[in-house]
Biopython code that builds the backbone (N, CA, C, O; Angstrom):
import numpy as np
from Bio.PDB.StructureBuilder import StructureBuilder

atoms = [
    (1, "UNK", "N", (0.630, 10.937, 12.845)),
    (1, "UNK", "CA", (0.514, 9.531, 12.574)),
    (1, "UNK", "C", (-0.886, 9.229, 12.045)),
    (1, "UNK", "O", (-1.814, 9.919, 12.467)),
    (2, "UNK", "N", (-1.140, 8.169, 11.075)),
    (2, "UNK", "CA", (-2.355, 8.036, 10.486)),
    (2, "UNK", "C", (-2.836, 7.023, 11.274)),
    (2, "UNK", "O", (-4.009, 6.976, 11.645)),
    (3, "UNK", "N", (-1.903, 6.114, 11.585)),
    (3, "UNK", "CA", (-2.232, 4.826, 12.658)),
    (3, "UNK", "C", (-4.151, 4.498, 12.402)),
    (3, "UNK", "O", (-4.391, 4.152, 11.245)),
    (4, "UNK", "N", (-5.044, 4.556, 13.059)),
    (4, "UNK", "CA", (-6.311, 3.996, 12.757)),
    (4, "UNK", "C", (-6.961, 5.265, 12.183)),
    (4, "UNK", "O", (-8.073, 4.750, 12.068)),
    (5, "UNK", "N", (-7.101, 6.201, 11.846)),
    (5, "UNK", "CA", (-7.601, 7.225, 11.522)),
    (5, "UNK", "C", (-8.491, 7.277, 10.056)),
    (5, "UNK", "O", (-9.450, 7.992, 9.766)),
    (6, "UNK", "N", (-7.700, 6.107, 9.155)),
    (6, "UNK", "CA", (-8.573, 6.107, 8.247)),
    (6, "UNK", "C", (-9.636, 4.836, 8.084)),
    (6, "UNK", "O", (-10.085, 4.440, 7.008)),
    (7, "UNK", "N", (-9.976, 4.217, 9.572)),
    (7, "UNK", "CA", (-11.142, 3.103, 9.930)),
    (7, "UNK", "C", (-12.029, 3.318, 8.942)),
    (7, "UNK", "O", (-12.127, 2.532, 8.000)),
    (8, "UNK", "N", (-12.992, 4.734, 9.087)),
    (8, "UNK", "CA", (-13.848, 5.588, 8.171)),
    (8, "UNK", "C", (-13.891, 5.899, 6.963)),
    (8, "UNK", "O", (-14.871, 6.469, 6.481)),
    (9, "UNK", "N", (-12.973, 5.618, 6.369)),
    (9, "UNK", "CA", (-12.939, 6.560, 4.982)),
    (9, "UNK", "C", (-12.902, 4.924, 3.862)),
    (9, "UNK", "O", (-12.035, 4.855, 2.991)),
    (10, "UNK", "N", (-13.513, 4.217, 3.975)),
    (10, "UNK", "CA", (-14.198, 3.027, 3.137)),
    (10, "UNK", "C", (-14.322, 3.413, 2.032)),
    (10, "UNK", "O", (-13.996, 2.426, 1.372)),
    (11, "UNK", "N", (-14.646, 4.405, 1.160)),
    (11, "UNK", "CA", (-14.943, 4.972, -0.209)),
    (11, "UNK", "C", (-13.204, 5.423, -0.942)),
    (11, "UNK", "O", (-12.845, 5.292, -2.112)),
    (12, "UNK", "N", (-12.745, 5.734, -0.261)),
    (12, "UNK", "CA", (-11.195, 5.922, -0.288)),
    (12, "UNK", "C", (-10.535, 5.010, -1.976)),
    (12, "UNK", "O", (-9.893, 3.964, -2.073)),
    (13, "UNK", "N", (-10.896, 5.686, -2.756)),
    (13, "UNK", "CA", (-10.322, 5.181, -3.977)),
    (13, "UNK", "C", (-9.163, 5.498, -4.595)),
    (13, "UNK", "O", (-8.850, 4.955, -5.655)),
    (14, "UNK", "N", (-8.310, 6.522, -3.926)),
    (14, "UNK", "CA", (-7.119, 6.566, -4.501)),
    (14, "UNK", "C", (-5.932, 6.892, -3.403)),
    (14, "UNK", "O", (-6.454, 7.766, -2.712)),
    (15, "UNK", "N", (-5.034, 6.728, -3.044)),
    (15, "UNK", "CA", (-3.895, 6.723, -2.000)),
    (15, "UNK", "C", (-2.801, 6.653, -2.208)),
    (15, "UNK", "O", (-2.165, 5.646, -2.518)),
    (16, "UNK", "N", (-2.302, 8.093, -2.015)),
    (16, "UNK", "CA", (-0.427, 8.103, -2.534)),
    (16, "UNK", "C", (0.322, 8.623, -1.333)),
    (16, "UNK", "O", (0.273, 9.839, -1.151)),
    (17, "UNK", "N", (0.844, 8.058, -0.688)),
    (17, "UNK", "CA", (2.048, 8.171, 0.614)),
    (17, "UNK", "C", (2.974, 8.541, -0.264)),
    (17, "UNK", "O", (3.534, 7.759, -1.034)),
    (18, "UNK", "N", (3.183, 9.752, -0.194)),
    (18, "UNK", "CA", (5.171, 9.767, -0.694)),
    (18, "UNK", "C", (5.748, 10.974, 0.000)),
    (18, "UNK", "O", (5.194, 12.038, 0.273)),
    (19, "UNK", "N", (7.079, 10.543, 0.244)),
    (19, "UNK", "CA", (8.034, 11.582, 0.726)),
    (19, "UNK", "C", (7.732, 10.955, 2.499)),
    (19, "UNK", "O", (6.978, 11.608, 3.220)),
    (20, "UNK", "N", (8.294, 9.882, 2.942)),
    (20, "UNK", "CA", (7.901, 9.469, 4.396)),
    (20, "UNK", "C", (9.175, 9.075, 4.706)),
    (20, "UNK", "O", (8.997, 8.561, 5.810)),
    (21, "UNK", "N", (10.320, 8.976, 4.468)),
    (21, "UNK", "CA", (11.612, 8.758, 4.467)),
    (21, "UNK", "C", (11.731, 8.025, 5.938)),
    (21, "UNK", "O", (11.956, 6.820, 5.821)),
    (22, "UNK", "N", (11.635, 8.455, 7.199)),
    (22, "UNK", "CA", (11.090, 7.540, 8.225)),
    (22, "UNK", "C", (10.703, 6.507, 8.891)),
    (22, "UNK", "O", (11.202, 5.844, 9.801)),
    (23, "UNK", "N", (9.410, 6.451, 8.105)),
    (23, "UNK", "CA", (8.581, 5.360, 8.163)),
    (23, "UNK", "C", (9.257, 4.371, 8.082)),
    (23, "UNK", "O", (10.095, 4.308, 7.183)),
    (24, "UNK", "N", (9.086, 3.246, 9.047)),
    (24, "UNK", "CA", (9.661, 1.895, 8.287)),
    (24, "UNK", "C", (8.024, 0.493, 7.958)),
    (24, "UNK", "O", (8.069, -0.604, 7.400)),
    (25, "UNK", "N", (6.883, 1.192, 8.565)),
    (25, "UNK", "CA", (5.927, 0.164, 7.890)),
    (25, "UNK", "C", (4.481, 1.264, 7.851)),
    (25, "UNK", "O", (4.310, 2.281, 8.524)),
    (26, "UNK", "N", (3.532, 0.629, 6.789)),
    (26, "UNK", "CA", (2.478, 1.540, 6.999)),
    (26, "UNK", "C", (1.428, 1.648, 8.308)),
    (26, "UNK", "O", (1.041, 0.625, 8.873)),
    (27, "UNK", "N", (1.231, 2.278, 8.508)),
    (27, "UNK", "CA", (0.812, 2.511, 10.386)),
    (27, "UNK", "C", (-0.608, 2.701, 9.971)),
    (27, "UNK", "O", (-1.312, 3.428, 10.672)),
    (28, "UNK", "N", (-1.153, 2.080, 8.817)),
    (28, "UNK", "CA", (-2.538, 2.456, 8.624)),
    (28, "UNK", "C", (-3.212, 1.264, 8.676)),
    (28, "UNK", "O", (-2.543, 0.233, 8.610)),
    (29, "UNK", "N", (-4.413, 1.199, 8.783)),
    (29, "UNK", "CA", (-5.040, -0.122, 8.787)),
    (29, "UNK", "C", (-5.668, -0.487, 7.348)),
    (29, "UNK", "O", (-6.860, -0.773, 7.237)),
    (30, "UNK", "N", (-5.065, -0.466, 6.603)),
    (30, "UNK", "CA", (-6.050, -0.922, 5.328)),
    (30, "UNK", "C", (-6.424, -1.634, 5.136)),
    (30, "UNK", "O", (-6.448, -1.895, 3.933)),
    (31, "UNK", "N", (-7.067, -2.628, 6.086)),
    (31, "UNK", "CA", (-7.713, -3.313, 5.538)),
    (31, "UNK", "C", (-9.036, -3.210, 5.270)),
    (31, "UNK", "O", (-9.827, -3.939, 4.672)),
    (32, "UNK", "N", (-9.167, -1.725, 6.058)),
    (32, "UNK", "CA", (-10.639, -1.249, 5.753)),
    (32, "UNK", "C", (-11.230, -0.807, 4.599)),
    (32, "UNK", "O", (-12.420, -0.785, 4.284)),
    (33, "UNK", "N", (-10.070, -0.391, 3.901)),
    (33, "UNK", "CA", (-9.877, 0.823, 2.412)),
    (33, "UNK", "C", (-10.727, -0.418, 1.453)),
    (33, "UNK", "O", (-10.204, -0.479, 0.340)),
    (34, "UNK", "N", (-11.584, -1.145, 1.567)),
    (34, "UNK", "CA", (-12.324, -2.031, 0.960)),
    (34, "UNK", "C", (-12.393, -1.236, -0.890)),
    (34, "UNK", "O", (-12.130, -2.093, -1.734)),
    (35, "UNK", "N", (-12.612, -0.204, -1.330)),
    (35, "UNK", "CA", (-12.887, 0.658, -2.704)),
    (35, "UNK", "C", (-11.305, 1.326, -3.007)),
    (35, "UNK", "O", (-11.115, 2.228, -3.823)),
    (36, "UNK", "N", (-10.407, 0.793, -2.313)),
    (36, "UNK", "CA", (-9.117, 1.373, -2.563)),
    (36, "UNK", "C", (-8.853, 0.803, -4.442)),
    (36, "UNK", "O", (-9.317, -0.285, -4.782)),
    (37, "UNK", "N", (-8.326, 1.411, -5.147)),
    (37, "UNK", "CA", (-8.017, 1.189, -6.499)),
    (37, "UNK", "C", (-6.934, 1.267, -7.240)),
    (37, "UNK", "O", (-6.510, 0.693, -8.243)),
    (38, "UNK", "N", (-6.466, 2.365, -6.312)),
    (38, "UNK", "CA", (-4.335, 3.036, -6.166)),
    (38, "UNK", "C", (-4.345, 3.249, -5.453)),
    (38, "UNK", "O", (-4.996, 3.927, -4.658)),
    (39, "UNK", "N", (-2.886, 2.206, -5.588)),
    (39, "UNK", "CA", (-1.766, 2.736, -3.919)),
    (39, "UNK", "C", (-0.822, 2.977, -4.619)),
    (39, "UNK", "O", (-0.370, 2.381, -5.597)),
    (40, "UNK", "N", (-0.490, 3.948, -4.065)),
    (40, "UNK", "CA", (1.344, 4.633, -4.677)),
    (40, "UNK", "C", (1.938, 4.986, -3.395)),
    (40, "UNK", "O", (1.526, 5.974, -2.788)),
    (41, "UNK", "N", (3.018, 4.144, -2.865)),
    (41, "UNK", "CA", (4.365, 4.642, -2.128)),
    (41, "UNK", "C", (5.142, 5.139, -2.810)),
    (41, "UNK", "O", (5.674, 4.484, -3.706)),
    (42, "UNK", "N", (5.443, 6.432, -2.596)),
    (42, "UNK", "CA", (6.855, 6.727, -3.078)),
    (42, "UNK", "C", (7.643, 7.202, -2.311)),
    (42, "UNK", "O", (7.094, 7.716, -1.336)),
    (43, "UNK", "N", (9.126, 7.279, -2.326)),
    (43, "UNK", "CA", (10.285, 8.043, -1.701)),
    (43, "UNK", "C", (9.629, 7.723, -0.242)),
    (43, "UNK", "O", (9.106, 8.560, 0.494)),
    (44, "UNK", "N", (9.753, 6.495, -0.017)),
    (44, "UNK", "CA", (9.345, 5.794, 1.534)),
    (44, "UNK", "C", (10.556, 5.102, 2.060)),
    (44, "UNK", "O", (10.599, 4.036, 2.673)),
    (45, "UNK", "N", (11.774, 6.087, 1.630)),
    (45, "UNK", "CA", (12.980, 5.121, 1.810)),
    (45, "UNK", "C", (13.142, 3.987, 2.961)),
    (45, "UNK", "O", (13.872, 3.047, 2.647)),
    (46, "UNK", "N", (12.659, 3.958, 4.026)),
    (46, "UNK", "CA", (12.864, 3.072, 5.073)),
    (46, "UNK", "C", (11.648, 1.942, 5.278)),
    (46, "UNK", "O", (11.944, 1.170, 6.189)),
    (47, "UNK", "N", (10.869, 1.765, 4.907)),
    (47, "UNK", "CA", (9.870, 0.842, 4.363)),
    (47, "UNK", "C", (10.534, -0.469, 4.105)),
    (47, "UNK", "O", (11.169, -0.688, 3.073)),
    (48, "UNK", "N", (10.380, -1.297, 5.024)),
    (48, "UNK", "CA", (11.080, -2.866, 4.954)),
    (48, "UNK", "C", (9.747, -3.890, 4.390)),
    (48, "UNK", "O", (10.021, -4.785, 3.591)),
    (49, "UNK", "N", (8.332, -3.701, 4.848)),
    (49, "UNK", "CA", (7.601, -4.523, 3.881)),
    (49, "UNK", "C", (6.034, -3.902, 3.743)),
    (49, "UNK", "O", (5.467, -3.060, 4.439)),
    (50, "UNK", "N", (5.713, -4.417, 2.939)),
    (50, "UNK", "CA", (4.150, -4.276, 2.933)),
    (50, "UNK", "C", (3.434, -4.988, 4.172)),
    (50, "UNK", "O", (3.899, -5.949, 4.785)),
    (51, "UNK", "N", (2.212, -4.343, 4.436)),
    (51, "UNK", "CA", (1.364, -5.076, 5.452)),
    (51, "UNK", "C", (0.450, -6.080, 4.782)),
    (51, "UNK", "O", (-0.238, -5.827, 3.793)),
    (52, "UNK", "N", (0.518, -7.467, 5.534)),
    (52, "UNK", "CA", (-0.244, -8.457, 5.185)),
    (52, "UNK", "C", (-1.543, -8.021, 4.850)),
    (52, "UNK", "O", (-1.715, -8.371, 3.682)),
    (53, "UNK", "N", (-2.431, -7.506, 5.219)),
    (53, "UNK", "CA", (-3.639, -6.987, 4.628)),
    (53, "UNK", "C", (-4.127, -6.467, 3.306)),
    (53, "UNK", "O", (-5.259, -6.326, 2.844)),
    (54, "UNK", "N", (-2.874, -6.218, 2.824)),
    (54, "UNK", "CA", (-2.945, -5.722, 1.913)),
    (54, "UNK", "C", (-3.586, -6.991, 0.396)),
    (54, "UNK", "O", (-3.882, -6.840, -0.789)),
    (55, "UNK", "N", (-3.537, -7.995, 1.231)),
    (55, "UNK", "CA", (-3.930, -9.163, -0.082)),
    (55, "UNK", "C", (-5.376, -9.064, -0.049)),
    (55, "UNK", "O", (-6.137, -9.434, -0.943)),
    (56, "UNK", "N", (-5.781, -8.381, 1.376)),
    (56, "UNK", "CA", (-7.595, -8.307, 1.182)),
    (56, "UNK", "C", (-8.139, -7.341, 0.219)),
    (56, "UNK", "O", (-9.306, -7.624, -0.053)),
    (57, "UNK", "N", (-7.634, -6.137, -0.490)),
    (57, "UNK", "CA", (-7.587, -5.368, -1.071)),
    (57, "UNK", "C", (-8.123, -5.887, -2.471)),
    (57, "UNK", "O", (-7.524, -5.399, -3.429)),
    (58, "UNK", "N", (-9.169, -6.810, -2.782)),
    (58, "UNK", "CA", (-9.047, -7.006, -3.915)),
    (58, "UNK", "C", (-9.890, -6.213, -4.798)),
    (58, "UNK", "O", (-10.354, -6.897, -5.710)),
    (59, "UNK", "N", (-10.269, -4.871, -4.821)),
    (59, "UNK", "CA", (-10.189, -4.239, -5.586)),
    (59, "UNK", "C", (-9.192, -3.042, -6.488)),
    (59, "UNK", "O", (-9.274, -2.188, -7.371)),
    (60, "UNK", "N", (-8.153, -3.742, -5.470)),
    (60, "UNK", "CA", (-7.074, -2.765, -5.837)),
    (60, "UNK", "C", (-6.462, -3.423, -7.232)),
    (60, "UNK", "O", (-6.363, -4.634, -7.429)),
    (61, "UNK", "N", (-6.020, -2.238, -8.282)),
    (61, "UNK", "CA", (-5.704, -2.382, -9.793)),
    (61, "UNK", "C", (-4.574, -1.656, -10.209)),
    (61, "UNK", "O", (-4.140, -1.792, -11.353)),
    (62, "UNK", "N", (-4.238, -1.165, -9.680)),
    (62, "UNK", "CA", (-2.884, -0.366, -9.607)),
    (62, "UNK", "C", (-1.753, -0.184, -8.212)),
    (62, "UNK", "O", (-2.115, 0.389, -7.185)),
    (63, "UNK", "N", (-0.603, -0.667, -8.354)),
    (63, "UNK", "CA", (0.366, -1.192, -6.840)),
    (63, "UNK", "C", (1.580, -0.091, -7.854)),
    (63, "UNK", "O", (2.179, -0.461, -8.863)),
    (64, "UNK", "N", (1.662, 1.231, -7.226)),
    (64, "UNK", "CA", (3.007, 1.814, -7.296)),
    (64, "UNK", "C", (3.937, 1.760, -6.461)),
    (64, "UNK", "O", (3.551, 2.294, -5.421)),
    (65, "UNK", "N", (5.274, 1.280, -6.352)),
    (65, "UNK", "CA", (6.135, 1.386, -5.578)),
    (65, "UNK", "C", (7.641, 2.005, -6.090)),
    (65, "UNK", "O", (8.544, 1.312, -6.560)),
    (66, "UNK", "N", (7.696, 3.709, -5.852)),
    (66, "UNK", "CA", (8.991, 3.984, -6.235)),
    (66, "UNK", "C", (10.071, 4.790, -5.367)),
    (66, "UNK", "O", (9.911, 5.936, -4.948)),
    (67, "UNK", "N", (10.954, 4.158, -5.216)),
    (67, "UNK", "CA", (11.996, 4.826, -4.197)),
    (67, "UNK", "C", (11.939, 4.041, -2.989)),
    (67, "UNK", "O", (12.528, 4.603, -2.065)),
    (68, "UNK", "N", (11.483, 3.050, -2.718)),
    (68, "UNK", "CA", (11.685, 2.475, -1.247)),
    (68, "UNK", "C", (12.585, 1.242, -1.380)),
    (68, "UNK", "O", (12.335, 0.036, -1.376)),
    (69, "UNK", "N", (13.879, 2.050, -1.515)),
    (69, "UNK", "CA", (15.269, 1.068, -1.331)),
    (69, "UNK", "C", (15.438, -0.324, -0.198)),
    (69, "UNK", "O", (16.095, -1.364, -0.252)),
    (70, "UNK", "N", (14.490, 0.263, 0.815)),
    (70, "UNK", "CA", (14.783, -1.085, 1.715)),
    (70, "UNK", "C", (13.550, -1.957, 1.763)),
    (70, "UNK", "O", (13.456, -2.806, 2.649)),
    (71, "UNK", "N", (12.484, -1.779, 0.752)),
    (71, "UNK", "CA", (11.676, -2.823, 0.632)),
    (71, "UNK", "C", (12.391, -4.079, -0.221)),
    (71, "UNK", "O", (12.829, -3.808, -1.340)),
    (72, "UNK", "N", (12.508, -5.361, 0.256)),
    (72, "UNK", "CA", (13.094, -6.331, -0.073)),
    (72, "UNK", "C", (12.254, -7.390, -0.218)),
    (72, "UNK", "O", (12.718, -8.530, -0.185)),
    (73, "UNK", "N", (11.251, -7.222, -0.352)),
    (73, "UNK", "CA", (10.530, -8.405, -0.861)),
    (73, "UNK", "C", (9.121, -8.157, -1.066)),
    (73, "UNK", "O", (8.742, -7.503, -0.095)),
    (74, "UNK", "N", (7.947, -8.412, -2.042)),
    (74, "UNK", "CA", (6.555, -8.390, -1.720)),
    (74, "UNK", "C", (6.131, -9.048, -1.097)),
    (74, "UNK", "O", (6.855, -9.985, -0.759)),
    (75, "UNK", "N", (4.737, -9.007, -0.551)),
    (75, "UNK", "CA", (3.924, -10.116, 0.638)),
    (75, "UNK", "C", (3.577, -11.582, -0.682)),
    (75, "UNK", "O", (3.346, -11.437, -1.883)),
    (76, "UNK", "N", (3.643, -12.632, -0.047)),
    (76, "UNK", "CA", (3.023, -13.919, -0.801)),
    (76, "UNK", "C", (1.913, -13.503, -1.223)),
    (76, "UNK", "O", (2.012, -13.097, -2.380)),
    (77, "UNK", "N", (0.889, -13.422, -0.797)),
    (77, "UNK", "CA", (-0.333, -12.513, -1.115)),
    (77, "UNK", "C", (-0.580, -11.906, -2.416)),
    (77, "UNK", "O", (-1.647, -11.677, -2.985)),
    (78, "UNK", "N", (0.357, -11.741, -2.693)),
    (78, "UNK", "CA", (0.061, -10.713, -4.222)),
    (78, "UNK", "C", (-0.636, -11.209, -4.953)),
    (78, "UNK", "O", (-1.225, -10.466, -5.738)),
    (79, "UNK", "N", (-0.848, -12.485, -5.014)),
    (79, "UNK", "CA", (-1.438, -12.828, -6.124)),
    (79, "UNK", "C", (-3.025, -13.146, -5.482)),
    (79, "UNK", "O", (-3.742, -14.012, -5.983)),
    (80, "UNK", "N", (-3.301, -12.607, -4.721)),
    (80, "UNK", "CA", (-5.170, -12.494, -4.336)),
    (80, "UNK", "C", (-5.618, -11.196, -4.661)),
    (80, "UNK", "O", (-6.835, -11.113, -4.500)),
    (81, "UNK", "N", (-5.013, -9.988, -5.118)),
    (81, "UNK", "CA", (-4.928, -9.061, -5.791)),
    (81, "UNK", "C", (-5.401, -9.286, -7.092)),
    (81, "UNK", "O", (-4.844, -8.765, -8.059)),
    (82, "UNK", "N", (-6.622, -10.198, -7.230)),
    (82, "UNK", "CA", (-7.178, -10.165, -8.768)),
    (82, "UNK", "C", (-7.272, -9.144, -9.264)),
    (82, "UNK", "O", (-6.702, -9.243, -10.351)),
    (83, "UNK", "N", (-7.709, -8.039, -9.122)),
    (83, "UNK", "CA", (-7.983, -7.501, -9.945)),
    (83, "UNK", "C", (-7.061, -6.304, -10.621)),
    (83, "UNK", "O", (-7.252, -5.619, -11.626)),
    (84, "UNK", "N", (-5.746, -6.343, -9.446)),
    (84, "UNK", "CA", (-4.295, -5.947, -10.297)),
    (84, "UNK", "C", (-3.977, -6.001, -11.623)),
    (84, "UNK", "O", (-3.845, -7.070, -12.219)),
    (85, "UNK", "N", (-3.819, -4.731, -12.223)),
    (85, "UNK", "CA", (-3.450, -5.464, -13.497)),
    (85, "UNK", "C", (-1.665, -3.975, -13.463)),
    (85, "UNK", "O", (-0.752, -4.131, -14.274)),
    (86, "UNK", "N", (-1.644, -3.175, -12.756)),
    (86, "UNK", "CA", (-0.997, -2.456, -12.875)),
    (86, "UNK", "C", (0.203, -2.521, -11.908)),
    (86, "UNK", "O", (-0.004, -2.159, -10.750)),
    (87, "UNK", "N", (1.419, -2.939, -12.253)),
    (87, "UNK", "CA", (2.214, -3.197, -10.841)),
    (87, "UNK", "C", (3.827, -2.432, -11.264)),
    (87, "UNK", "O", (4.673, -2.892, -12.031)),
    (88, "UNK", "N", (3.868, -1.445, -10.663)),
    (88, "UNK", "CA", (5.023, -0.610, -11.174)),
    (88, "UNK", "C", (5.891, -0.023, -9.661)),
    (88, "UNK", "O", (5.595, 0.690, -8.702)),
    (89, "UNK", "N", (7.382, -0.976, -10.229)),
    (89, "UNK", "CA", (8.201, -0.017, -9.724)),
    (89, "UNK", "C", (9.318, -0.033, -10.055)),
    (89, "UNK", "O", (9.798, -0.900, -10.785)),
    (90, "UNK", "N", (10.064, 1.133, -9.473)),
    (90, "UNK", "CA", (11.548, 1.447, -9.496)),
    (90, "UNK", "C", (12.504, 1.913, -8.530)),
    (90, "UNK", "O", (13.680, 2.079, -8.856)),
]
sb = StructureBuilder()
sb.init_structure("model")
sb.init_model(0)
sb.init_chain("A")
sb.init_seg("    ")
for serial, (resi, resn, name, xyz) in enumerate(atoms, 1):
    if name == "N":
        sb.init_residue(resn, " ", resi, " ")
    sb.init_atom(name, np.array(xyz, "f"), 0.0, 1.0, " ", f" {name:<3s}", serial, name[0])
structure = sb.get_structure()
């Protein structure tokens, strides 16, 4: 489990979860990932939503999401994600 483990890793500029079939939410705290830039979920089939934190992220510029059939909605939030310009999924 990653659960708080990545408190530390603040410089953290790129992040791809895939193949978690399991999972049904991210067990990480990102709201620390302050230099995060990509996030890519993929093949996270059981994934029902994003974590609210994720709108603090505003250096994030790229949001991949592919294969997570039971995500059904994005967070309201998305749009504090200025500096998004990349938002892909399937």
């Amino acid at each position: 489990m990653l659960s708080n483990k990545l408190d530390y890793v603040t410089f953290l500029q790129i992040f791809n979860l895939a193949n978690c079939s399991n999972l049904k939410s991210l067990l990480i705290s990102i709201e620390n990932l302050l230099a995060l830039t990509i996030l890519a979920l993929e093949s996270y089939k059981s994934l029902r939503s994003l974590p609210n934190e994720l709108s603090i992220l505003t250096s994030l510029s790229t949001l991949v999401i592919k294969e997570c059939a039971m995500l059904t909605s994005l967070l309201n939030e998305l749009d504090n994600l200025t500096s998004l310009t990349t938002l892909n999924m399937r």
